[in-house]
C-alpha positions in Angstrom: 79.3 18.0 172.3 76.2 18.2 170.2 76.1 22.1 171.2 79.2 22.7 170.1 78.7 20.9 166.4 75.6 23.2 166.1 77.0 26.5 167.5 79.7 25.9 164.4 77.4 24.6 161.4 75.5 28.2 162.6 78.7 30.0 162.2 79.5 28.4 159.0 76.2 29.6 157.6 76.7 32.6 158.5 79.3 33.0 157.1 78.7 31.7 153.6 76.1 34.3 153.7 78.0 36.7 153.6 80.3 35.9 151.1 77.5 35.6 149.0 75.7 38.7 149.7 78.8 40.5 149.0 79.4 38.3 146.0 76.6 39.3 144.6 76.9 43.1 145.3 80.4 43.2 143.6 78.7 41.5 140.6 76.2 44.1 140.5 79.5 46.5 140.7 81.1 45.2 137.9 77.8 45.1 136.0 77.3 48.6 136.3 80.6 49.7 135.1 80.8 47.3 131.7 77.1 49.0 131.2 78.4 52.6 131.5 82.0 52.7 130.2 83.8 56.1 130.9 84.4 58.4 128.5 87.3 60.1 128.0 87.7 63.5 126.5 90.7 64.0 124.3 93.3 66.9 124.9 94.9 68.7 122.1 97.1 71.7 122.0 96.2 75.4 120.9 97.8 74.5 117.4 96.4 71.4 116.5 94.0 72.5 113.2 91.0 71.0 112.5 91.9 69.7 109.2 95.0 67.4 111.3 91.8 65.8 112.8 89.9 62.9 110.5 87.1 62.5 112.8 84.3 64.1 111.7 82.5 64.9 114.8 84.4 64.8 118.2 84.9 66.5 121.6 88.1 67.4 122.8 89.8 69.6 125.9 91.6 72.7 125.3 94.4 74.0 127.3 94.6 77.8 128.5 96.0 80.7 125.9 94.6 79.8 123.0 93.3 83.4 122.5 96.9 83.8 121.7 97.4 85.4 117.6 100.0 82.7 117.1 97.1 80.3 116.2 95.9 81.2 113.5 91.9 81.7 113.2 90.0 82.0 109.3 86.6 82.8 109.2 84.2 83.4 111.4 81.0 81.2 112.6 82.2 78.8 110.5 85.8 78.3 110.4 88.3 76.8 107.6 89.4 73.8 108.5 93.6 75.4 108.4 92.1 77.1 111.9 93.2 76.2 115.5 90.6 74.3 116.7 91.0 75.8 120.0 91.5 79.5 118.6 88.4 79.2 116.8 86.4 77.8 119.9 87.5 81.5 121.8 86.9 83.6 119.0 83.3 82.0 118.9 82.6 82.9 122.5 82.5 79.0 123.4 85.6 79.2 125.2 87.3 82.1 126.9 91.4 82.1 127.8 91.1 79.6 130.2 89.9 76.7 128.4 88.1 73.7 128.4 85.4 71.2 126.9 84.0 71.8 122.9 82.2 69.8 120.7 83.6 70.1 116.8 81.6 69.4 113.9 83.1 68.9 110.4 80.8 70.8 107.4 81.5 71.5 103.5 83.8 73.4 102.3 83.1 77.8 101.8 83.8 80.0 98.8 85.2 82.3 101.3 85.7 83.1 104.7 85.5 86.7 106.2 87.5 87.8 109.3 86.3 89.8 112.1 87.9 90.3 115.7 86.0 88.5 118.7 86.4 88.1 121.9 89.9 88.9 121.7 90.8 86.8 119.1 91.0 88.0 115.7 90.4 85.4 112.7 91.7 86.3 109.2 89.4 86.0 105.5 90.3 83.5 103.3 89.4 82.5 99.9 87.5 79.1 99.4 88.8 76.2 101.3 88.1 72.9 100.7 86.2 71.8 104.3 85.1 73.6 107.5 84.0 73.3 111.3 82.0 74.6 113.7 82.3 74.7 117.5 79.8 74.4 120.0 78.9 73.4 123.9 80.4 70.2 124.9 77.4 68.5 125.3 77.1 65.2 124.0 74.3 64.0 121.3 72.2 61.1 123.2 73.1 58.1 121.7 75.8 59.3 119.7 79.7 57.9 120.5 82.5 60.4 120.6 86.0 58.8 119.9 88.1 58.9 123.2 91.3 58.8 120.9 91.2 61.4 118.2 92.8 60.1 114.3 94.9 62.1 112.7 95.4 62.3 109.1 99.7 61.8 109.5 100.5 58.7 110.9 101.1 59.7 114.3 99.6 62.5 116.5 100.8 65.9 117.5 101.3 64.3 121.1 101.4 60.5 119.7 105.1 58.8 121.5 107.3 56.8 119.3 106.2 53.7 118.8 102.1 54.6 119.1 100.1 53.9 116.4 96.9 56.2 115.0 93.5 54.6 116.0 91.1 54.4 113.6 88.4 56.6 114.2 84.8 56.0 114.9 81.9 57.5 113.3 78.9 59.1 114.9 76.6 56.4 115.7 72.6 57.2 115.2 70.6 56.4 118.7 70.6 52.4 119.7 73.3 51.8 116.8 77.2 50.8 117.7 79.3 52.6 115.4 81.5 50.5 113.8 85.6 50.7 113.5 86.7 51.9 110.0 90.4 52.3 109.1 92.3 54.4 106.6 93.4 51.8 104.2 89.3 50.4 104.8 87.9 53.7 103.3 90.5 54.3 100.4 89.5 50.4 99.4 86.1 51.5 99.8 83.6 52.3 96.3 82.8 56.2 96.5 79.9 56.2 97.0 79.9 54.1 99.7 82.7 56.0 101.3 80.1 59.0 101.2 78.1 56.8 103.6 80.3 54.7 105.7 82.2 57.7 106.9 80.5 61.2 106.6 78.4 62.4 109.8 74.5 63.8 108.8 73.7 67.1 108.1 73.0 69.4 111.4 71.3 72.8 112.0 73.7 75.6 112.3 72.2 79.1 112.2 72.9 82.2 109.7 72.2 85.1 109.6 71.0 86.5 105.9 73.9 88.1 105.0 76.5 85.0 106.6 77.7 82.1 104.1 75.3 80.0 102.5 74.1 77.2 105.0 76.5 74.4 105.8 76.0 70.8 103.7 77.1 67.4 104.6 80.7 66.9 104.5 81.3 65.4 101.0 78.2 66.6 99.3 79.4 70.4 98.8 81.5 71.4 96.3 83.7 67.9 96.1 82.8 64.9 94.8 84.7 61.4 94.8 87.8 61.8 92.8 86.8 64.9 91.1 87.7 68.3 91.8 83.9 70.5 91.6 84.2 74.2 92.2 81.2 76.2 92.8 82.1 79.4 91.9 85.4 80.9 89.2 88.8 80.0 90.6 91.3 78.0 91.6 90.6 76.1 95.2 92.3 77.2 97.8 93.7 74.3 99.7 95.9 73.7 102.9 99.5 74.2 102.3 101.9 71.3 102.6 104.6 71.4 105.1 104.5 70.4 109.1 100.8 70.1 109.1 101.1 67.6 106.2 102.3 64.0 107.8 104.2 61.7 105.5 101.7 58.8 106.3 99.4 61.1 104.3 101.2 61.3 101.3 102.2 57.7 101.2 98.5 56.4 101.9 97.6 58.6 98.4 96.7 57.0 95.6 95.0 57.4 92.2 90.7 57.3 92.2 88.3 57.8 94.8 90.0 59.9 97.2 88.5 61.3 101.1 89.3 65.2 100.4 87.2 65.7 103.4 89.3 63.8 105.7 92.0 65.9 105.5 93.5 64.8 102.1 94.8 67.1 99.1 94.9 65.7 95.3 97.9 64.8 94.0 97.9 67.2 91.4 98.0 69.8 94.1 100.7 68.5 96.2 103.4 70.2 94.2 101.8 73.4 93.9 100.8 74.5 98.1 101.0 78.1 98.7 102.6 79.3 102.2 100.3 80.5 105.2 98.5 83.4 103.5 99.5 86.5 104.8 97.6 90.0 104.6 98.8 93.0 103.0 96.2 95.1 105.9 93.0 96.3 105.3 93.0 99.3 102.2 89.7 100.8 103.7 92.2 101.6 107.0 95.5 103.1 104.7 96.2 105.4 108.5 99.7 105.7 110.3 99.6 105.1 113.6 101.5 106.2 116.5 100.1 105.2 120.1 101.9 107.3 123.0 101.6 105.5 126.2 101.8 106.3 129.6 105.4 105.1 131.4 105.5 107.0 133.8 105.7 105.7 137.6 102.0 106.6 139.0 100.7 103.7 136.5 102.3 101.3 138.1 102.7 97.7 136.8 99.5 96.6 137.0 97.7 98.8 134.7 100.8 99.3 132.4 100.4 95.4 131.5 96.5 96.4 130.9 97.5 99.6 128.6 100.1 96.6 127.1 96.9 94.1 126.3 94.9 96.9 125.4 97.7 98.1 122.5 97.7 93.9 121.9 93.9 93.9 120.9 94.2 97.2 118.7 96.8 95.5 116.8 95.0 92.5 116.3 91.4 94.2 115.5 93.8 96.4 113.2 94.6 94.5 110.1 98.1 95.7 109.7 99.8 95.6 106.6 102.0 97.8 103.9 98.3 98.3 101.7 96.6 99.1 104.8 97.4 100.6 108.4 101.2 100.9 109.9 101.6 101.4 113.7 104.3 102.6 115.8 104.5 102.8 119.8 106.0 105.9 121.6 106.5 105.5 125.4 106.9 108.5 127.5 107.9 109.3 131.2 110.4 111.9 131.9 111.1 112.2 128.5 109.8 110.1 125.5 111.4 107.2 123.4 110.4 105.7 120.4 109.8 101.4 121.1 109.2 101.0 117.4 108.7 102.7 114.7 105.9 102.5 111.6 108.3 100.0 109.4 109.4 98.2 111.6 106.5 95.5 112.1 104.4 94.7 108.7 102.2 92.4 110.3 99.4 92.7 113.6 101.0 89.3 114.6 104.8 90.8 114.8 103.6 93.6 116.2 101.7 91.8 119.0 104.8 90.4 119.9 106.6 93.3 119.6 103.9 95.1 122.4 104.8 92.3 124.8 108.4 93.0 125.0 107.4 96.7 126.1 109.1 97.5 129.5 108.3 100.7 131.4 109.9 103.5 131.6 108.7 105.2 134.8 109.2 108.8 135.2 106.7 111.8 134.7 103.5 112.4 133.0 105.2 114.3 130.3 102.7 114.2 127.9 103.2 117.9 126.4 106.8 116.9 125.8 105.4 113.9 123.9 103.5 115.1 121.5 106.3 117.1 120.3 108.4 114.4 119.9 106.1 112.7 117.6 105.3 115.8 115.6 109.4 116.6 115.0 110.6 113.2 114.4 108.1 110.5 114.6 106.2 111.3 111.0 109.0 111.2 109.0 109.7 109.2 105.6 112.4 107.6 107.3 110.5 105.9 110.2 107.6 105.1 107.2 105.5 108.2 107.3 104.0 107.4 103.8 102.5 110.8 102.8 99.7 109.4 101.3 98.1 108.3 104.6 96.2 110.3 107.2 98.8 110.6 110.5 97.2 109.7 113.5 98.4 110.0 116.9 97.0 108.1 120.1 97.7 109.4 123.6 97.1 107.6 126.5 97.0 109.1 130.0 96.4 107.7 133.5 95.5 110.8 135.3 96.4 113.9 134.3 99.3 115.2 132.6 102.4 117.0 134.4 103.1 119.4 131.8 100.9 121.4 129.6 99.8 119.8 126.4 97.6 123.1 124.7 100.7 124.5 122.3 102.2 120.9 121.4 98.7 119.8 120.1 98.4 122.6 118.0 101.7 122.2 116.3 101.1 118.9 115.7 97.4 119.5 114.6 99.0 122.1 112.1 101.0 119.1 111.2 98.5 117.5 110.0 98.6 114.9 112.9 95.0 113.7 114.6 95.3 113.7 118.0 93.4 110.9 119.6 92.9 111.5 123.7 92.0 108.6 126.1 92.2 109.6 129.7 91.8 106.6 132.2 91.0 107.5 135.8 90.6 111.1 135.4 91.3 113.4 138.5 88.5 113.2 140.9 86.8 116.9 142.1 89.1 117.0 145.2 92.2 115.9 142.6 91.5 118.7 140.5 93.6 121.5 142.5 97.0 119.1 141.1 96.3 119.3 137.6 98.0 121.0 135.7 96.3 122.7 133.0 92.7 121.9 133.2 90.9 120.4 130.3 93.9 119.3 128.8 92.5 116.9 126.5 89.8 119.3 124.9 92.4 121.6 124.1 94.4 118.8 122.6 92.1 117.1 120.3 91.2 118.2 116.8 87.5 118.7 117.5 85.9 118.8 120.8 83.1 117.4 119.5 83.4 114.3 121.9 84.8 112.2 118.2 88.4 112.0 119.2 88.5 112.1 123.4 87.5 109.3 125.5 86.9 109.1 129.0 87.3 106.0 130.5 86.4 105.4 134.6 88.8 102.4 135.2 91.4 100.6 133.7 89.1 97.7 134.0 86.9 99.4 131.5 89.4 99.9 128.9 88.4 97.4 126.6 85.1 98.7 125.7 86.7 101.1 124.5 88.6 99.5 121.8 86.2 99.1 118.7 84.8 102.9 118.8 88.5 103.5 118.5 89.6 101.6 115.7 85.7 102.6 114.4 87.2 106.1 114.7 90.5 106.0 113.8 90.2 103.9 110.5 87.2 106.6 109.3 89.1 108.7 107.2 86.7 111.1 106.1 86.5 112.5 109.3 89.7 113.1 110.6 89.8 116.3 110.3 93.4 116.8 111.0 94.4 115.5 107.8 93.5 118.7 106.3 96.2 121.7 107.2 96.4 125.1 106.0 98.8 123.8 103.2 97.3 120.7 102.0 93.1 121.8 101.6 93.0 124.9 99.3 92.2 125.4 95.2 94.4 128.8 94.7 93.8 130.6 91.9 96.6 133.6 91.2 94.8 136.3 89.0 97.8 138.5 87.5 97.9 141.6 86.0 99.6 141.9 82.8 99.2 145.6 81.5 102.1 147.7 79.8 102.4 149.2 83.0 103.7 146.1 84.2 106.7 145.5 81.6 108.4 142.1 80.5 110.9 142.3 83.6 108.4 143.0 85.9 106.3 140.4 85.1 109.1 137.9 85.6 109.2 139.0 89.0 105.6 138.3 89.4 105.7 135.0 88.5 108.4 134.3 90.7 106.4 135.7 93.9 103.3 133.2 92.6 105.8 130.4 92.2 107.2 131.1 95.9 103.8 131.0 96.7 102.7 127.7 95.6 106.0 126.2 97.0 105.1 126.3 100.3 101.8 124.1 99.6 101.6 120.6 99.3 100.3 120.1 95.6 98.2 116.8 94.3 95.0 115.9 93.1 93.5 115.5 96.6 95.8 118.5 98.3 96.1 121.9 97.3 95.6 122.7 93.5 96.6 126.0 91.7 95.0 127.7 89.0 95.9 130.8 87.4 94.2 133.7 85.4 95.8 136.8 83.2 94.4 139.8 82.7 94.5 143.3 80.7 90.9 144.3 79.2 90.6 141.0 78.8 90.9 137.8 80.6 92.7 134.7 79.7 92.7 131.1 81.7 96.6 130.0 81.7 95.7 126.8 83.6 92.8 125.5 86.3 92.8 123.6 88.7 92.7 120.0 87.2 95.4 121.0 84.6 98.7 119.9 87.0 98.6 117.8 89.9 102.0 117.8 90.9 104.3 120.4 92.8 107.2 120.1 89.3 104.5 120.5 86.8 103.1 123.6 88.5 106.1 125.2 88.8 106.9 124.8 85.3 103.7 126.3 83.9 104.5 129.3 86.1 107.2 129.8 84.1 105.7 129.2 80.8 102.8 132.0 81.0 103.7 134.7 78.6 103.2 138.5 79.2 100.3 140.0 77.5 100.4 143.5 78.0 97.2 145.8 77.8 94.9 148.0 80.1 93.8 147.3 83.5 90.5 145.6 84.1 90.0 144.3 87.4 87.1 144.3 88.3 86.5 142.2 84.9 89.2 140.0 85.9 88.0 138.8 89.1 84.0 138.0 87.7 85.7 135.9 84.7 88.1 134.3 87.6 84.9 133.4 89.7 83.7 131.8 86.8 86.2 130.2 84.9 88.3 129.0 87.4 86.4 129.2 91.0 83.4 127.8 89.8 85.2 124.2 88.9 86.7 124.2 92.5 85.9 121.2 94.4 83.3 121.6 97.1 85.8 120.8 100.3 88.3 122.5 99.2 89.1 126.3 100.4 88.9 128.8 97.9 91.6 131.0 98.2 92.2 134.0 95.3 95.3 135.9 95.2 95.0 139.0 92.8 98.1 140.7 92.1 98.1 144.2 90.7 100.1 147.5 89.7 97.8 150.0 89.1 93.7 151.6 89.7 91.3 149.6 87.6 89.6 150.9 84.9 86.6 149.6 85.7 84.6 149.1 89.1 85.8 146.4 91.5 83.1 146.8 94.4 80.2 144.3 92.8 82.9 141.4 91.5 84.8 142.0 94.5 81.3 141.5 96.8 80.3 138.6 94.5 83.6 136.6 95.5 83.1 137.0 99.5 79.6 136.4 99.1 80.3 132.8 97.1 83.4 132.3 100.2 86.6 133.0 98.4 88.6 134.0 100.2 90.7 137.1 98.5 94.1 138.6 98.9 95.1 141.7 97.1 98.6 142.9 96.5 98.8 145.8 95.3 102.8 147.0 94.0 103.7 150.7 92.8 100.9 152.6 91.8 98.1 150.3 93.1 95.4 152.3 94.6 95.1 151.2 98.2 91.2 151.6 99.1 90.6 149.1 96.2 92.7 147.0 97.2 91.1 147.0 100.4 87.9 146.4 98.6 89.1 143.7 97.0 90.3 141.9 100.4 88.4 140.1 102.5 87.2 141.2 105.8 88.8 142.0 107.9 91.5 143.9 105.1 94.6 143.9 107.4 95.1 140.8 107.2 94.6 140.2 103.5 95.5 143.3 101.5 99.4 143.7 101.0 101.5 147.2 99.3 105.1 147.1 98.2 106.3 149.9 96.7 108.8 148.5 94.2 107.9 144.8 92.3 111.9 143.9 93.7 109.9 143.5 97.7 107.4 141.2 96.4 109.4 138.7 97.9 109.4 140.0 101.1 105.3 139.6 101.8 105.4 135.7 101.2 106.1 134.6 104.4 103.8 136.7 105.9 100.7 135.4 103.3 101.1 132.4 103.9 101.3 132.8 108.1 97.8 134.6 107.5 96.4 131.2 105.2 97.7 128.9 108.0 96.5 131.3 110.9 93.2 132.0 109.7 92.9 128.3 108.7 93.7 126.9 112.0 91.4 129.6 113.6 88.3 128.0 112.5 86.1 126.3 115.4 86.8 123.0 116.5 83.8 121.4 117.1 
């Protein structure tokens, strides 16, 4: 019996042991998790803009896609607080498209924000705005405690429910402090200055670089103070527009006096007076229209068309389209080409991102050849927004090689004035080479082969690199060489003969063949410019080159220049036309003089004549009647066939211009292109 009381005292013991062993270990437990609290990291959405946000230094979790143009980005390095949060964290190279973790730290306000395209993602400039943020790592600041519930300046959250409440946000705490809970209504019934402390994080290091904005101050101690409006440099402030960004709980938690501009509130005073989401007018140092030509055709295949897709995406983004800078149009080609849009129809990079993604292939051919045809007959024109003023430049894409031959096409559309622009992707490999069908195509495309307007890209995968040199390229318009066509790039000067020989009729004829002339060239300050010159004995200037600068004008000072009637100088005539009229040519401009005569000179020709190749005009003598031929060949520049003309009656005049102006344009378009 006694064994039996003992064996169960023993297993009593034991017992309460154990429960206390484990007792204690759960203690420990529970210990450890009221010590070190979870934290969680808030989501937001790829629209959410920093100045929604209150908190002045947080972390949050962004979804995937926030790279796309939708949300909007301003600045860059340091962003304007109307930015996506999350579109500004990819465009710094925090973040890529797939999300994820960023700290966010609130700084002063800029007096101006420049744009730039990174990493896909291209932010716009803006004028000052009245706060900014910076992104960085997730990591957390030891010490400091990030809010696990974000406070937003409406009175509800982008993702709050009905019925949910904002939280009042905590500050950044300085190591071994507790940060302390401060609402709205708390800091509006706060003094201002010791808002300014109570609520606004420390100054951080951020680098610049020496020509970047000036370095970042303390939220509140830039250029805002407490219930005044302080502006650092001329202007009105630029502050966030009212509308869905703007909660109600905002406006009806304004009141007169101190106010917290840098927590996401406006004056009152500008409440009435928000502008709309600035929107760009495109860059005026890019004034090009644009016309890509991409590849449809089946042997693409869907995988890299959606890359040649992206690719066209992140040229229209880097591109900052706009009516006062570049237009852009997309021509798809397979069998036979169609035109997706033209150069009007999308005003903005965003629209025309949008547009891009809607792109469906064709399939079909590599007609490239039959392409650039297309764009050269009907693509240019005033009615799909050619603007005239602007440099045409067309874009061909090719995944291989072409299947028909592109040599003739490009060279009408070069005469055209249109710069061709080659990127091949995955050219033919040595043993592919037999299938091609007119071997280096794209050097006999382009408008130089200098290696400026042909890329060569390996892989598809490599594609993007090549997207700055292009818009590098295509937005230098001093170099596209294109631009400048047989009728668009000369100073023509007419030197006429007026002797008695001539007669009054006569010389109405004359000026009708220089006035058929000059309509076939497109006339403006910065295009072709005519100049003219009468002569007996004597010389006399009837108008240079800067006199008229428009095709109307011209035409009517043609018919305003009086007979003079005299003897026959020409060899006079052409020294006083080098001189008076020649010399005041601009330097890029081809000097072209057209002499037209009826009779032998009474004076010599040979050393004026020599003195006018030797400076590079480029002469054409026309001789009518009694003209002596071997001057005129004299007069003519080498080699004389192709730039001496007779007729033997002034009444055939007519009859040579087409046949001058073929020789301009061929001997124009024969020049090297490299």
């Amino acid at each position: 019996m006694g064994i039996v009381v003992l064996t169960m005292k023993a297993s009593v013991i034991e017992m309460f042991l154990v429960l206390l062993v484990t007792g204690i270990h759960s203690n420990k437990e529970m210990t450890k998790k009221i010590k070190r609290p979870k934290f969680t990291v808030p989501q937001i959405n790829c629209d959410v803009k920093a100045g929604k946000i209150i908190n002045p230094e947080f972390i949050v979790k962004c979804p995937a896609g926030c790279q796309d143009p939708k949300y909007h980005v301003y600045g860059t390095g340091i962003y304007a607080s109307y930015s996506s949060v999350c579109g500004a964290a990819v465009h710094s190279g925090v973040l890529d498209n797939s999300g994820g973790k960023i700290l966010v730290q609130k700084v002063a306000g800029q007096s101006g924000y420049k744009g730039s395209f990174s990493n896909g993602v291209q932010s716009l400039s803006l004028p000052r705005w009245r706060e900014s943020f910076i992104v960085s790592e997730s990591k957390p600041q030891k010490g400091v405690t990030y809010p696990s519930t974000l406070t937003y300046s409406s009175s509800k959250s982008p993702d709050a429910k009905a019925g949910e409440t904002t939280k009042a946000y905590q500050r950044p705490s300085a190591p071994g402090t507790t940060a302390q809970p401060v609402t709205l209504m708390q800091i509006l019934a706060m003094p201002a200055a010791e808002v300014t402390h109570a609520t606004l994080p420390k100054p951080f290091p951020f680098a610049t670089s020496a020509t970047s904005s000036p370095r970042p101050q303390p939220v509140g101690h830039g250029s805002w103070e407490m219930g005044t409006q302080k502006q650092d440099s001329p202007g009105v402030a630029f502050q966030e527009p009212m509308g869905a960004d703007v909660g109600l709980g905002e406006m009806d938690l304004w009141k007169p006096g101190p106010v917290l501009l840098d927590a996401g509130f406006i004056p009152k005073e500008e409440l009435s007076t928000q502008s709309s989401e600035p929107v760009s007018q495109g860059d005026p140092n890019c004034k090009v229209d644009l016309s890509f030509l991409i590849d449809g055709s089946s042997g693409i295949g869907k995988r890299r068309f959606q890359i040649q897709k992206q690719f066209l995406a992140d040229i229209a983004q880097a591109l900052d389209i706009g009516p006062a800078g570049p237009l852009m149009g997309v021509v798809q080609y397979g069998d036979n080409p169609a035109t997706q849009f033209n150069l009007k129809t999308h005003m903005n990079s965003r629209d025309l991102k949008t547009a891009i993604e809607k792109i469906t292939q064709r399939g079909g051919l590599s007609n490239v050849g039959r392409a650039i045809s297309f764009v050269t007959k009907t693509f240019f024109s005033k009615a799909n927004g050619n603007r005239g003023g602007a440099p045409n430049v067309a874009v061909v894409m090719v995944d291989g090689w072409p299947t028909d031959k592109v040599e003739e096409a490009s060279r009408l559309a070069r005469e055209s004035g249109i710069n061709i622009f080659f990127i091949t992707v995955e050219a033919a490999a040595e043993n592919e080479k037999q299938y091609v069908t007119e071997p280096n195509f794209a050097n006999k495309a382009v408008c130089r082969t200098n290696g400026f307007y042909s890329f060569n890209v390996q892989s598809w995968l490599g594609l993007s690199k090549t997207m700055q040199p292009l818009v590098k390229r295509v937005c230098d318009t001093d170099r596209l060489a294109c631009s400048k066509t047989c009728l668009n790039s000369a100073d023509i000067g007419f030197v006429i003969d007026g002797s008695s020989s001539v007669g009054t009729g006569n010389f109405r004829t004359v000026l009708q063949f220089v006035a058929n002339i000059s309509k076939a060239f497109e006339i403006s300050d910065t295009d072709t410019r005519i100049g003219a010159v009468q002569y007996t004995y004597e010389q006399r200037l009837e108008f240079g080159f800067d006199k008229y600068s428009t095709k109307p004008d011209i035409l009517n000072a043609i018919k305003r220049v009086g007979y003079w009637s005299g003897g026959t100088s020409t060899g006079a005539a052409i020294h006083y036309a080098l001189e008076q009229l020649f010399k005041k040519s601009k330097p890029n401009k081809r000097k072209l003089m057209i002499l037209i005569t009826d009779g032998r000179s009474y004076d010599d020709v040979r050393i004026p004549a020599m003195a006018a190749h030797q400076k590079g005009v480029i002469t054409y003598a026309i001789g009518v009647a009694w003209a002596a031929q071997d001057e005129l060949e004299i007069i003519a520049t080498h080699p004389a066939r192709d730039h001496s003309f007779f007729v033997d009656e002034f009444d055939n005049l007519h009859k040579s211009v087409p046949r001058i102006i073929q020789n301009i344009c061929t001997e124009f378009n024969a020049q090297p292109r490299n």
